[in-house]
PyMOL commands that place a pseudoatom at each C-alpha (Angstrom):
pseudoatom trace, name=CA, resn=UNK, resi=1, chain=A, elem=C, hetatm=0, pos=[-37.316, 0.026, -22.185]
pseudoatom trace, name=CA, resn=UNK, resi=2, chain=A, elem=C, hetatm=0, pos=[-36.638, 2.842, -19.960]
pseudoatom trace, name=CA, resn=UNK, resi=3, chain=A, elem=C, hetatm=0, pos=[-35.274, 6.181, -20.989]
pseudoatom trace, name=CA, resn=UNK, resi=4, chain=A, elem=C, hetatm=0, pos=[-33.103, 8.815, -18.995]
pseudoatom trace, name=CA, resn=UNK, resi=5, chain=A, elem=C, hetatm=0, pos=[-33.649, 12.309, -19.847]
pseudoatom trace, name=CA, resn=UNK, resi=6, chain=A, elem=C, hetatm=0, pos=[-30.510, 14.350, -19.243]
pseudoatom trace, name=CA, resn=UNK, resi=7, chain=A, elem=C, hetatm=0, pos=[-30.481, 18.265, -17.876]
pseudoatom trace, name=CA, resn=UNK, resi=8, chain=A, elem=C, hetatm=0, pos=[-28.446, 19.618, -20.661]
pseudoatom trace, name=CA, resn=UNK, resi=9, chain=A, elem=C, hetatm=0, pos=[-26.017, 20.852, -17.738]
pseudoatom trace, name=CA, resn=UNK, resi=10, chain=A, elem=C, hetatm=0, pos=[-25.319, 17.054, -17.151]
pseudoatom trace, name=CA, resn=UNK, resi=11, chain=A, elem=C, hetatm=0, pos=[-24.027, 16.829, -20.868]
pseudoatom trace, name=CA, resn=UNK, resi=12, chain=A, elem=C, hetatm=0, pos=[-22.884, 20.851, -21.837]
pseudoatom trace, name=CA, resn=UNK, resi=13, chain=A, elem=C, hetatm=0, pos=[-21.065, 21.473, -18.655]
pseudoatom trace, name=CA, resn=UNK, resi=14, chain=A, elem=C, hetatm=0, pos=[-20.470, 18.643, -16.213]
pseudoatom trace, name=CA, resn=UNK, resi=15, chain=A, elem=C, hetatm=0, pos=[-19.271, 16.021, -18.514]
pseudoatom trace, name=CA, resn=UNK, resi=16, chain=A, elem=C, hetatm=0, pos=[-16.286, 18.429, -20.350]
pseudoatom trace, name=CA, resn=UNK, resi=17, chain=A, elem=C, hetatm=0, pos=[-15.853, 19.113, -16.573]
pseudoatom trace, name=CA, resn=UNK, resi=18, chain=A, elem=C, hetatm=0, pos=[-15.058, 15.657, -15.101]
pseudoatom trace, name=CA, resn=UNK, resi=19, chain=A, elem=C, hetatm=0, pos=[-13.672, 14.168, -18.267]
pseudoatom trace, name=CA, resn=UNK, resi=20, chain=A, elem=C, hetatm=0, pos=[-11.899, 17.137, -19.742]
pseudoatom trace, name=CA, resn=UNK, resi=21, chain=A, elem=C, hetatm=0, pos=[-10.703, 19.415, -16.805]
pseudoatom trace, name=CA, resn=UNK, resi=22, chain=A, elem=C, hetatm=0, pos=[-10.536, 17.002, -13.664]
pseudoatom trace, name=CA, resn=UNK, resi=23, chain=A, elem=C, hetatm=0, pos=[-9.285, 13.899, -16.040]
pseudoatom trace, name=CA, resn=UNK, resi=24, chain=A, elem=C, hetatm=0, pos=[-12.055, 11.825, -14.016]
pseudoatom trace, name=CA, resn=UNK, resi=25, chain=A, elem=C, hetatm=0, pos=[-14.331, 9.922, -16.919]
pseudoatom trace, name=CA, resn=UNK, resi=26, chain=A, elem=C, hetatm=0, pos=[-15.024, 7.552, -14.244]
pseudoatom trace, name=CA, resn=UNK, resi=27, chain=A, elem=C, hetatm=0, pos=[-16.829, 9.679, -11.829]
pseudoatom trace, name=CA, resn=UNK, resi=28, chain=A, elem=C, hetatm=0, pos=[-19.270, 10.992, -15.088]
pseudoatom trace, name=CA, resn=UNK, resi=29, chain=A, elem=C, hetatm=0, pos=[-20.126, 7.473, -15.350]
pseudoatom trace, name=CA, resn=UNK, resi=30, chain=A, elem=C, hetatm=0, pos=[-20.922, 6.874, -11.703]
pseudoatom trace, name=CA, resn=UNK, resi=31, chain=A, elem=C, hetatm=0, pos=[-22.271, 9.723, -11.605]
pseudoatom trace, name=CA, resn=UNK, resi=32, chain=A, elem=C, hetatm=0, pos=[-24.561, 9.228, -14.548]
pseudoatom trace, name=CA, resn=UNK, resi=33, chain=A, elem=C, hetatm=0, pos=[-25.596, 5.528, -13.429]
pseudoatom trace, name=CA, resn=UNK, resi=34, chain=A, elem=C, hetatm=0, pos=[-26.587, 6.918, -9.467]
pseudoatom trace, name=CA, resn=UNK, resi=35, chain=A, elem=C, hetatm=0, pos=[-28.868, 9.730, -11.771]
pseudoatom trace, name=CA, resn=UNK, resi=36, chain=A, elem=C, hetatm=0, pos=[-30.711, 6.604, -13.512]
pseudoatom trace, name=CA, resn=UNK, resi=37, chain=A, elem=C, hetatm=0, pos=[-31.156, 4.629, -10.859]
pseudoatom trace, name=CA, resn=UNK, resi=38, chain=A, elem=C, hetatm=0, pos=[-32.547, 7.709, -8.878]
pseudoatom trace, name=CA, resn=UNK, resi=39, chain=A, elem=C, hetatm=0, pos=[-35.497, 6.638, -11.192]
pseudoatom trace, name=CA, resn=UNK, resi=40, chain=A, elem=C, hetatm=0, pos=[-34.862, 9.422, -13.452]
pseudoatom trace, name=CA, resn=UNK, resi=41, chain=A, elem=C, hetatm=0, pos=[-34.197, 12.134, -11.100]
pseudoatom trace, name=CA, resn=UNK, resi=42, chain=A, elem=C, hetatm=0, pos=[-37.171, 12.141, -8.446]
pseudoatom trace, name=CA, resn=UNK, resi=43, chain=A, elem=C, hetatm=0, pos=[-35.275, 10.373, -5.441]
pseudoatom trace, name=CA, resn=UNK, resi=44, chain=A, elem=C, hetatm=0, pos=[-32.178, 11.575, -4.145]
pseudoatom trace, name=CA, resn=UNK, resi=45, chain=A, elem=C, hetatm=0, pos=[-31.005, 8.401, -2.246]
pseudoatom trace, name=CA, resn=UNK, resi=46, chain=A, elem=C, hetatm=0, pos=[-30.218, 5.576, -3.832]
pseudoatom trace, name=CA, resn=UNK, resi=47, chain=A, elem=C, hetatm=0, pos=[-28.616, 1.864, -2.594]
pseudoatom trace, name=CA, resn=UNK, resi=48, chain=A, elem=C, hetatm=0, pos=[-25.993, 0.780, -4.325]
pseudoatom trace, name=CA, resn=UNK, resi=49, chain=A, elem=C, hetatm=0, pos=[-23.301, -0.847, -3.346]
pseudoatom trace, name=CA, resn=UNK, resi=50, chain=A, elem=C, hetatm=0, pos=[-19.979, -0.493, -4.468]
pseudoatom trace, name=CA, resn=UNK, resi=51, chain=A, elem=C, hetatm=0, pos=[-19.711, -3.824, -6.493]
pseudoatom trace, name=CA, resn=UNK, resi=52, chain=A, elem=C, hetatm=0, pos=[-23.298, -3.493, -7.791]
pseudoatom trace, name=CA, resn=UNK, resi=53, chain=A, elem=C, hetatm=0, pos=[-21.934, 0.126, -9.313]
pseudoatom trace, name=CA, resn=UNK, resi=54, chain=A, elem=C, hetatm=0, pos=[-18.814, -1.377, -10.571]
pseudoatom trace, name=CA, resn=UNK, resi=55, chain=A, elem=C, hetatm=0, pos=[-20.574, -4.456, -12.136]
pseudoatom trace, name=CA, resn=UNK, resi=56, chain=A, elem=C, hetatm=0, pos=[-23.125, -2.125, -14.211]
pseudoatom trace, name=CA, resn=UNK, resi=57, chain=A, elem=C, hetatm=0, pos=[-20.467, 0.948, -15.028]
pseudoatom trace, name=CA, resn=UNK, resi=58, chain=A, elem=C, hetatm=0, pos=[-17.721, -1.755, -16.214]
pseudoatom trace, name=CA, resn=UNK, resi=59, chain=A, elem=C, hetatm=0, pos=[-15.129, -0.134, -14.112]
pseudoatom trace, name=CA, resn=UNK, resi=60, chain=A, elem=C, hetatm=0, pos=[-13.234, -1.516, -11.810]
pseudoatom trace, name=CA, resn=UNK, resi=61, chain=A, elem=C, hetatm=0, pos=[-14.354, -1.823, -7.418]
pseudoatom trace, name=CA, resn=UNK, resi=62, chain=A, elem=C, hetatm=0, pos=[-11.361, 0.474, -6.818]
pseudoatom trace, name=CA, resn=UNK, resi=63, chain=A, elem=C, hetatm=0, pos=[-12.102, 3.348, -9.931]
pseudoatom trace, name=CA, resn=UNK, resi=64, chain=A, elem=C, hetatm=0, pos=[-15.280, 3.414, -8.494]
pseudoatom trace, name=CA, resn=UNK, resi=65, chain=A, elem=C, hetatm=0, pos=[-14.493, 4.033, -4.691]
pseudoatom trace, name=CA, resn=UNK, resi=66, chain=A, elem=C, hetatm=0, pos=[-11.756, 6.916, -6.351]
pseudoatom trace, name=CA, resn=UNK, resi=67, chain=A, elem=C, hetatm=0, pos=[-14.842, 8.443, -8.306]
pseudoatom trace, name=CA, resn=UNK, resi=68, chain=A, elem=C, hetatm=0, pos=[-17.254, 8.370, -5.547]
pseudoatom trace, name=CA, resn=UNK, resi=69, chain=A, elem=C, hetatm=0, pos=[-14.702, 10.479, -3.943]
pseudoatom trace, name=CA, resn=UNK, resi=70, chain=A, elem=C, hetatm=0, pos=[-14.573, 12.801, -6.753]
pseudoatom trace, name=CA, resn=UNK, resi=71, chain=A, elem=C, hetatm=0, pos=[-17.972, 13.313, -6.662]
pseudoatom trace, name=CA, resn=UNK, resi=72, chain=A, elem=C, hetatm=0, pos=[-18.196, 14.306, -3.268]
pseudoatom trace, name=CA, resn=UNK, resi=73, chain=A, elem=C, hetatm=0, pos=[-15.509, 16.495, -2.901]
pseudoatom trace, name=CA, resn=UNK, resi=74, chain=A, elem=C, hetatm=0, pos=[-16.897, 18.120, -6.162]
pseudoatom trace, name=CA, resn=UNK, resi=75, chain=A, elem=C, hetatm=0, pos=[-20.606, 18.160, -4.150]
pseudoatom trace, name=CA, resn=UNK, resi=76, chain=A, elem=C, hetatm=0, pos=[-21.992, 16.029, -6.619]
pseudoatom trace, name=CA, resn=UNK, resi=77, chain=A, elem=C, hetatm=0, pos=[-22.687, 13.560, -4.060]
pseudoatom trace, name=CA, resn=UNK, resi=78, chain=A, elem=C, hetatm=0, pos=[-23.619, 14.121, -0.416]
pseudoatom trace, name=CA, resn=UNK, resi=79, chain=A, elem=C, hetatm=0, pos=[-20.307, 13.632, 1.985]
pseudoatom trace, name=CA, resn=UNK, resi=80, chain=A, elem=C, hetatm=0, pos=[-22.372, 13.676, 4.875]
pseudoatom trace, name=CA, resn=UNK, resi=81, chain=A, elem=C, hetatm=0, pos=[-24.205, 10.436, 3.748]
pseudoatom trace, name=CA, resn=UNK, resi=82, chain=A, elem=C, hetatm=0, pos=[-22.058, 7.913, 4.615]
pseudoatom trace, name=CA, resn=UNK, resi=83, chain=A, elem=C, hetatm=0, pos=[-22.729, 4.606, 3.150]
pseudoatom trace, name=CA, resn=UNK, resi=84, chain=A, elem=C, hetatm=0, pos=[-21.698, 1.343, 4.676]
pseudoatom trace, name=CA, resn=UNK, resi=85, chain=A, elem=C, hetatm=0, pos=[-21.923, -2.665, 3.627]
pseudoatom trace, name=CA, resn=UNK, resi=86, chain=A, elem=C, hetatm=0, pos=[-25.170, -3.570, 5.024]
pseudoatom trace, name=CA, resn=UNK, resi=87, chain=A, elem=C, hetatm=0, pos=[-26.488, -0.181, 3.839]
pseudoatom trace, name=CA, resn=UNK, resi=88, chain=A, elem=C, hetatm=0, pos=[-24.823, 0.909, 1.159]
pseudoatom trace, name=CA, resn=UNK, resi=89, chain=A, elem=C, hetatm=0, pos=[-26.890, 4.350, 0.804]
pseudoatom trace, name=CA, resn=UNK, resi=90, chain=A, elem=C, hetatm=0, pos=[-25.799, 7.425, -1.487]
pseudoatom trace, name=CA, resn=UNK, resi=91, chain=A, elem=C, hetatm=0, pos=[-27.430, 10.961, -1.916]
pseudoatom trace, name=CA, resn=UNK, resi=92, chain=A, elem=C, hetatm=0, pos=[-27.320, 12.707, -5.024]
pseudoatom trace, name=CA, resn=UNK, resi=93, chain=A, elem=C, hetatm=0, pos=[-26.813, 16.101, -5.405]
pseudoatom trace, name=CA, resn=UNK, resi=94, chain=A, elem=C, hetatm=0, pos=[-27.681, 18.344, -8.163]
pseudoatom trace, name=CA, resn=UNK, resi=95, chain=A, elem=C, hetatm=0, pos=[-26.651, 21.691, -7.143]
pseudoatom trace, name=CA, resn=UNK, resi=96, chain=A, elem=C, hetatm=0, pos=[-27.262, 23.602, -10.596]
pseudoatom trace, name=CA, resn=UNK, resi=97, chain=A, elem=C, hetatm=0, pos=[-31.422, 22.868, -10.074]
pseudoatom trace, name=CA, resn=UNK, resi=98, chain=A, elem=C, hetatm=0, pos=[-30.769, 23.861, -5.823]
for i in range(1, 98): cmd.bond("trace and resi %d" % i, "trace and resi %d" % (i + 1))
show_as sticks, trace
zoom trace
């Protein structure tokens, strides 16, 4: 089984932050599943497209599209990576470690 260890920002301040203040629980969980399948934090990039997120978060194609959004206005995603069908690329950002 594989394990996920968490920077205790992703749990003490970012989660209270997208759930609580920006009303976005969705984005946490995007965001959360992109961190694991960064394998655990030592890649930034990761392919996934936008049904393969949806399928393994539960939420919907169009809540995830909305979150990915979130994230990278938030810069908890790279805006300047632009993923598209046939490569479906996303760079994670974890600007409390930068």
């Amino acid at each position: 089984m594989n394990t996920l260890a968490l920077d205790s920002y992703v749990v003490d301040v970012l989660m209270p932050d997208l759930v609580g203040h920006d009303h976005k629980p969705s984005a946490f969980l995007v965001y959360l599943y992109l961190l694991h399948q960064s394998r655990h934090g030592r890649h930034e990039l990761i392919t996934a497209s936008l049904q393969t997120i949806a399928t393994r978060t539960g939420l919907s194609k169009s809540s995830v599209q909305s979150a990915i959004r979130h994230l990278k206005r938030r810069g908890l995603l790279d805006a300047s990576t632009q993923a598209t069908v046939t490569a479906p690329v996303r760079r994670i950002m974890r600007p409390w470690i930068e």
